[in-house]
C-alpha positions in Angstrom: -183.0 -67.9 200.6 -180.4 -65.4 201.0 -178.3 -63.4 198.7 -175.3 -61.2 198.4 -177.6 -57.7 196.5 -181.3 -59.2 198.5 -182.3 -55.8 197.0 -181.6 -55.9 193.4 -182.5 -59.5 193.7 -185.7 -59.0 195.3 -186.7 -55.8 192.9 -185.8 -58.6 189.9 -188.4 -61.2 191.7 -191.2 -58.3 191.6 -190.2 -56.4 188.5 -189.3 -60.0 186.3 -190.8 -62.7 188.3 -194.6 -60.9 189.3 -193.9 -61.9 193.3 -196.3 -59.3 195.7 -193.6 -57.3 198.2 -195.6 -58.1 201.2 -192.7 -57.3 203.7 -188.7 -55.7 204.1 -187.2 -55.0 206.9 -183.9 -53.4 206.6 -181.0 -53.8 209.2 -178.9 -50.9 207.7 -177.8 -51.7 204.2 -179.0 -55.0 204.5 -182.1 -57.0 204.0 -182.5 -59.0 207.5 -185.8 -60.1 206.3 -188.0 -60.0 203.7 -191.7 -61.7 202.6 -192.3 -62.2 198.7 -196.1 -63.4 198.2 -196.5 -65.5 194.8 -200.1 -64.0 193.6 -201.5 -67.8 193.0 -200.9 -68.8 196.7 -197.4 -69.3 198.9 -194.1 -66.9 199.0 -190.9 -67.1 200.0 -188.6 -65.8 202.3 -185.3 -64.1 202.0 -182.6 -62.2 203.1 -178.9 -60.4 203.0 -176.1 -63.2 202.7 -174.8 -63.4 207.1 -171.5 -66.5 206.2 -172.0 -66.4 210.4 -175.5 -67.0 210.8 -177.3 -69.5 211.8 -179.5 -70.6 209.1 -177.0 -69.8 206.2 -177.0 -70.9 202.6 -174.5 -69.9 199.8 -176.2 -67.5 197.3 -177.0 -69.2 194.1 -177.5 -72.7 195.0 -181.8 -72.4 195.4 -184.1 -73.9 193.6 -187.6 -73.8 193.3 -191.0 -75.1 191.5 -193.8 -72.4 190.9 -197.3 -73.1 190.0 -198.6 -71.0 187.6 -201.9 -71.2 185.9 -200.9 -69.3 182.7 -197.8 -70.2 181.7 -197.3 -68.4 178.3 -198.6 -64.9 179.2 -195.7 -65.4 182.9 -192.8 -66.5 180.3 -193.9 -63.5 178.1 -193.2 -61.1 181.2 -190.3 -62.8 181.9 -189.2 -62.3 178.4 -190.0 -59.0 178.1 -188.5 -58.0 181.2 -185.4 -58.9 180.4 -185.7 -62.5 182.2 -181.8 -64.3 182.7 -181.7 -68.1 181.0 -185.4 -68.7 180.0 -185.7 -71.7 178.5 -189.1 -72.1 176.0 -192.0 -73.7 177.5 -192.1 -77.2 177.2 -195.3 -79.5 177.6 -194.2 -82.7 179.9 -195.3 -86.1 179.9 -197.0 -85.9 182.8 -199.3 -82.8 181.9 -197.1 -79.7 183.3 -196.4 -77.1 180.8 -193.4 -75.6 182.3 -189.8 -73.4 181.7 -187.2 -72.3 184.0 -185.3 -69.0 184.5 -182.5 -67.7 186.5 -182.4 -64.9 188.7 -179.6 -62.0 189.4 -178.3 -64.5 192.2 -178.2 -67.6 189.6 -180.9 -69.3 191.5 -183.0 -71.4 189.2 -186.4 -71.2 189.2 -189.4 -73.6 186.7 -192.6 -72.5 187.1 -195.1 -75.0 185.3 -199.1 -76.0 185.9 -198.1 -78.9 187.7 -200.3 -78.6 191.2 -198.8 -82.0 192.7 -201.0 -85.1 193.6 -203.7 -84.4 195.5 -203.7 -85.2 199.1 -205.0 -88.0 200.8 -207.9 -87.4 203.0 -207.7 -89.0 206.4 -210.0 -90.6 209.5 -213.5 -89.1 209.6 
């Protein structure tokens, strides 16, 4: 992911969100690369906006699913931390409670209890 303020936006996914900073590494003013842990398992990866580089992607247009095993106490923190477009949480048909949230970029993020389908053992 990359954005055009990676440090406001990744103080917003620590402060707001409850992501771990496990890494930044700064390249001057900018963020060349930085590591967010989620605390129930996975992260993501981000960085200052580079329109030149190789792997580039126009701030604002991520999106994302986040397991979270408590939902309501997550949106409360969100809530209370000032949290941009939180929706209520809503319990779907197929058993996720989730909601969704922007962040200072615009990206949108749903974090819900859905774990996906378990995965399919194979060979011996």
């Amino acid at each position: 992911m990359q954005a055009r303020d990676a440090k406001v936006l990744i103080d917003y996914l620590v402060d707001c969100f409850g992501f771990l900073k496990t890494a930044v590494d700064l390249d001057g003013d900018t963020v060349a690369h930085a590591q967010l842990d989620w605390p129930e398992g996975g992260g993501i990866m981000l960085g200052s906006h580079k329109p030149e580089g190789p792997f580039t992607v126009e701030p604002g247009t991520f999106a994302a699913y986040v397991v979270c095993s408590d939902i309501p106490a997550l949106h409360r923190r969100i809530v209370d931390h000032g949290g941009r477009s939180v929706t209520e949480p809503v319990q779907q048909d197929y058993g996720s409670l989730e909601f969704s949230a922007r962040d200072t970029e615009g990206n949108h993020w749903t974090f819900g209890t859905y774990r996906g389908e378990p995965r399919v053992q194979s060979g011996p």
